[in-house]
C-alpha positions as CSV (number, residue, x, y, z in Angstrom):
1,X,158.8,93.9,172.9
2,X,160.1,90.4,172.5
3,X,162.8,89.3,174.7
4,X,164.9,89.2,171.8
5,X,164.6,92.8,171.0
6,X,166.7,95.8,171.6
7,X,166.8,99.5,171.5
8,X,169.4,101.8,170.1
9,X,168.8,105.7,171.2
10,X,170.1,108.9,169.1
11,X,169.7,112.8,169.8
12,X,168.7,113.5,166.8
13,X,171.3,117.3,166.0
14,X,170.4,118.3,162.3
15,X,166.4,117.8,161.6
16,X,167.4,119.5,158.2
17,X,170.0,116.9,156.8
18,X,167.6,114.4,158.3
19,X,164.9,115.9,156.5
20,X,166.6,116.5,152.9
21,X,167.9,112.9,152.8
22,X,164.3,111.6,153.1
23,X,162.9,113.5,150.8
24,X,165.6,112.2,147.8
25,X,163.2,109.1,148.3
26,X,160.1,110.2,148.0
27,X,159.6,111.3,143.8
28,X,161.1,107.4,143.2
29,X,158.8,105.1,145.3
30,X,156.9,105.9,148.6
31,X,158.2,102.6,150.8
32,X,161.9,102.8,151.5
33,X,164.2,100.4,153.0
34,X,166.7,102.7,154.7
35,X,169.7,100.8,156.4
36,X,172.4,101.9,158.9
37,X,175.8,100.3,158.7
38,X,178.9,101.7,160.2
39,X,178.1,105.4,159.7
40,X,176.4,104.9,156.7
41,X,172.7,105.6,156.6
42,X,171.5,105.0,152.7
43,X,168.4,103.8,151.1
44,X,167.8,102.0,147.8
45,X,164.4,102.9,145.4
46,X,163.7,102.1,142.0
47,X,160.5,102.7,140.5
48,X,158.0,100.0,139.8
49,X,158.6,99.5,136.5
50,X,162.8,99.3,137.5
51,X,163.5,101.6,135.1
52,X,165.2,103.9,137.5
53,X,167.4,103.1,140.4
54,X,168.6,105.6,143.1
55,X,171.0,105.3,146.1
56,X,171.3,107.8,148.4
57,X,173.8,107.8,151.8
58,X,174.5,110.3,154.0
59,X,177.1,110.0,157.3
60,X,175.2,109.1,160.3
61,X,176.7,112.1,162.2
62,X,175.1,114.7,160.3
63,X,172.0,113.7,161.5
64,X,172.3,112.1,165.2
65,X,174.8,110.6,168.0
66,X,174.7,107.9,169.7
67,X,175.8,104.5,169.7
68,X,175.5,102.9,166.3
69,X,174.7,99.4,165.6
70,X,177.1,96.4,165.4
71,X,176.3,95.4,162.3
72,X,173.4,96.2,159.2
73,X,170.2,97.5,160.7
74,X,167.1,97.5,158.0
75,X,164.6,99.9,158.6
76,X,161.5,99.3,156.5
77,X,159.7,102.7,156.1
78,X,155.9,102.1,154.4
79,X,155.4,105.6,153.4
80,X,158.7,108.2,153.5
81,X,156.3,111.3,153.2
82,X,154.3,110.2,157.0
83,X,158.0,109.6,158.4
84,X,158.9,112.8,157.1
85,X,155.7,114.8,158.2
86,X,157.0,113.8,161.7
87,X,159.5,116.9,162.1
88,X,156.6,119.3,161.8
89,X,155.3,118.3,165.1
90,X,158.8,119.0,166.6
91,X,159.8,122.7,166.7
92,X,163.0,123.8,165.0
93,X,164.6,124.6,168.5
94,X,163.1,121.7,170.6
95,X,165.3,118.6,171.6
96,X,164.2,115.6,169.7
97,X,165.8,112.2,170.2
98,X,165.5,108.9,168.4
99,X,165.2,105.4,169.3
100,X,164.9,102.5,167.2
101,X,163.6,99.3,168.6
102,X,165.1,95.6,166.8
103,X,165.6,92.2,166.5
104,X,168.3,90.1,164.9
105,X,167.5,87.9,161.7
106,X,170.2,85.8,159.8
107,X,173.5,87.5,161.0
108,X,171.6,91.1,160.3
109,X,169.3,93.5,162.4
110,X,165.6,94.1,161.4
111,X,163.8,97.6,162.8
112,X,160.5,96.3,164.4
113,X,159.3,100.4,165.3
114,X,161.3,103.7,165.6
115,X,159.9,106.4,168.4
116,X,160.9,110.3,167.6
117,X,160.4,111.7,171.2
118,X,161.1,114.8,173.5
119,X,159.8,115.8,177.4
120,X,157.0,116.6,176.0
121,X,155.8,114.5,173.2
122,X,156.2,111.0,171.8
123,X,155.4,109.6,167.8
124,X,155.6,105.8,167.1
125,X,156.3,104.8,163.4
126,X,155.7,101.2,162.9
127,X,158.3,99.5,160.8
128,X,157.4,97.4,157.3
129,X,158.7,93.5,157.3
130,X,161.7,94.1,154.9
131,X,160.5,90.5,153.3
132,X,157.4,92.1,151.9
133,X,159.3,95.5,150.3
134,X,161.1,96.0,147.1
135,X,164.5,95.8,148.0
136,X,167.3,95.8,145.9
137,X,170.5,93.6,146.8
138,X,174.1,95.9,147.1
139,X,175.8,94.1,144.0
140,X,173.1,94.7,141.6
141,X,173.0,98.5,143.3
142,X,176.8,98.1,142.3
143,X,176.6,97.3,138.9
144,X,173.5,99.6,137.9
145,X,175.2,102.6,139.0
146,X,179.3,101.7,137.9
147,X,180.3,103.7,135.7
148,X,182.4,101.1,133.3
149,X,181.7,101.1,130.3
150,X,180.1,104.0,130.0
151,X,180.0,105.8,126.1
152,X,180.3,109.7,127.4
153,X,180.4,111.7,130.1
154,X,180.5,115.5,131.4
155,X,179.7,117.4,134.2
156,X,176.5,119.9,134.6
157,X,176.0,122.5,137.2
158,X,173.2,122.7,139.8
159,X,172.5,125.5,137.9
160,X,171.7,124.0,134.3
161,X,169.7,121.3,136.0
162,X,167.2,123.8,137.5
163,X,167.1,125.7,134.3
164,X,166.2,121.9,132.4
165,X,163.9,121.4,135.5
166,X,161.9,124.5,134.9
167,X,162.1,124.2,131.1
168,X,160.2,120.5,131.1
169,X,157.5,122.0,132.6
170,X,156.2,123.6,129.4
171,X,156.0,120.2,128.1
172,X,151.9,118.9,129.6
173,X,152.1,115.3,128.7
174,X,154.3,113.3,131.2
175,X,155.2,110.7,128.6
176,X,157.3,113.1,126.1
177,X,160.7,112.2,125.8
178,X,163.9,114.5,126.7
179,X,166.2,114.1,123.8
180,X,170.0,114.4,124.6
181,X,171.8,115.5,121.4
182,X,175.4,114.5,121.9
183,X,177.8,116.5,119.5
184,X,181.5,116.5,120.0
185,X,181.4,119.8,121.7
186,X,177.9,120.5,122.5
187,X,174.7,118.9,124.0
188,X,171.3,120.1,123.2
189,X,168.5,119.1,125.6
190,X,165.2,118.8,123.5
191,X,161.2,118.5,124.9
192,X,158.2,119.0,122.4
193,X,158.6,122.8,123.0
194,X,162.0,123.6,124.1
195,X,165.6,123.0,123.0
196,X,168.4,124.0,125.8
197,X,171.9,123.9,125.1
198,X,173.7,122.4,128.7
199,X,176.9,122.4,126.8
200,X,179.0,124.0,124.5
201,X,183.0,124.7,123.2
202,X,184.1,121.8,126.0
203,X,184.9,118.3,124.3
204,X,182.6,115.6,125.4
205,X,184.4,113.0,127.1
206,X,184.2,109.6,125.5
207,X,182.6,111.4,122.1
208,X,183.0,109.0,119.1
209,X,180.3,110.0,116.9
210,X,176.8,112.4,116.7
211,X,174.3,110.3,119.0
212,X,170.8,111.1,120.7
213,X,169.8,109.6,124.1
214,X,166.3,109.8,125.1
215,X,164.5,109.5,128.6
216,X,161.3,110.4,129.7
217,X,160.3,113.7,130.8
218,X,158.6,112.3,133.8
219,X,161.6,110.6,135.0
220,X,163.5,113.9,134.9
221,X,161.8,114.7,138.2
222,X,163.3,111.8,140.2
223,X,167.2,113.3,139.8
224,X,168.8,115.6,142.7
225,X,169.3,118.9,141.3
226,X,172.7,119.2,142.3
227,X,176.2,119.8,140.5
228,X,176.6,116.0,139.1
229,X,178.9,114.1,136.5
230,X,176.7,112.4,133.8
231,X,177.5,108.9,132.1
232,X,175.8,107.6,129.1
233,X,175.9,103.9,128.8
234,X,174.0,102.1,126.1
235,X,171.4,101.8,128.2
236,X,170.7,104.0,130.7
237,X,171.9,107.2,132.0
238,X,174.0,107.7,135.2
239,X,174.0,111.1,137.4
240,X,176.3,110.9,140.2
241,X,176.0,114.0,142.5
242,X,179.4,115.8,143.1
243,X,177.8,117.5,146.2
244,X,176.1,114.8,147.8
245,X,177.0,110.8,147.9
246,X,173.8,110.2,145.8
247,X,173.3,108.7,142.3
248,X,170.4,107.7,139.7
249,X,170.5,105.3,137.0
250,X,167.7,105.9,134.4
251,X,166.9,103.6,131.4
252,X,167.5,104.6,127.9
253,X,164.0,104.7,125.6
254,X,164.6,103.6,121.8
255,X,163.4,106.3,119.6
């Protein structure tokens, strides 16, 4: 460790919110640069081809304690599901703590390795060189997922979105399209062998006219299955979790 570096230690007291937050990475990209501000811990993806973008941030304190850093710590993780495979070494009723070795860069903190430890075991994860991962800057995080502008929106349940989930796996060819047929009080969700109606008899917010938004299916499996409000801009769709502070922004296909 360079003279320069320091150490900030947590005990880590929910594994399973710890856990669940990683895994709202994985589907998107495999290297994640998570970031701890304040309480906020979050993490920016989008997929190579930037045609979806997803945020996730979860309050510090539902996952450890300890003393949290003075300003923005980056924490470049190479592949989310090895850092993630980590809790199955630790048993569900074992003490596990945290520490996080770093250095400052330009007025910000940069995670150099992260140690998940108890009395009786220790696993290193070496950190990525933020430089060298796709990271995406807060405004343009900002402006992806805003929801000016929008053309509609509506809520759907956890429920429907597991029903949708299950239904696009009759389709075999992951480059189908999910068609969203926008009526004035009723949207029809159409694969190549399903039609699903997610809502009916409840005036769609924002409705000016019949219109169909398309995605593909494949992109489907990025979004948190959780009761969410739904905006349709002209190009790209926006889910914004009511349960959790998570959101996805997914581009519109031309059809």
């Amino acid at each position: 460790m360079s003279k320069k570096s320091k150490t900030l230690n947590f005990r880590i007291i929910n594994s399973s919110n710890f856990i669940s937050f990683l895994k709202k990475f994985k589907l998107v990209d495999k290297s994640v640069p998570l970031e701890l501000e304040g309480n906020n811990f979050f993490g920016k993806v989008k997929t190579s081809d930037k045609s979806v973008i997803k945020y996730v941030n979860i309050d510090a304190n539902e996952i450890f304690e300890g003393e949290l850093p003075s300003s923005r710590l980056k924490i470049g993780i190479l592949e989310i599901s090895k850092l993630i495979d980590v809790f199955k070494y630790f048993g569900p009723e074992e003490q596990l703590n945290l520490s996080i070795d770093y250095e400052p860069y330009n007025n910000e903190l940069i995670a150099t390795k992260i140690r998940f430890y108890n009395s009786l075991m220790d696993i290193f994860v070496k950190c990525e060189d933020i430089s060298l991962m796709s990271y995406i800057d807060d405004k343009i995080q900002q402006s992806i997922h805003s929801v000016e502008g929008y053309e509609i929106n509506f809520e759907i349940s956890k429920e429907t979105f597991q029903k949708l989930d299950s239904l696009t796996g009759i389709d075999t060819n992951s480059e189908e399209l999910l068609i969203f047929d926008v009526q004035e009080e009723e949207i029809k969700v159409r694969g190549n062998s399903f039609q699903y109606q997610i809502l009916k008899g409840k005036k769609v917010n924002g409705f000016k006219s019949p219109k169909v938004y398309s995605i593909y299916k494949k992109q489907f499996s990025y979004i948190d299955l959780e009761n969410s409000e739904v905006y349709f801009h002209e190009n790209r769709i926006l889910i914004k979790s009511i349960e959790t502070d998570s959101m996805i922004a997914i581009g519109l296909v031309e059809i």
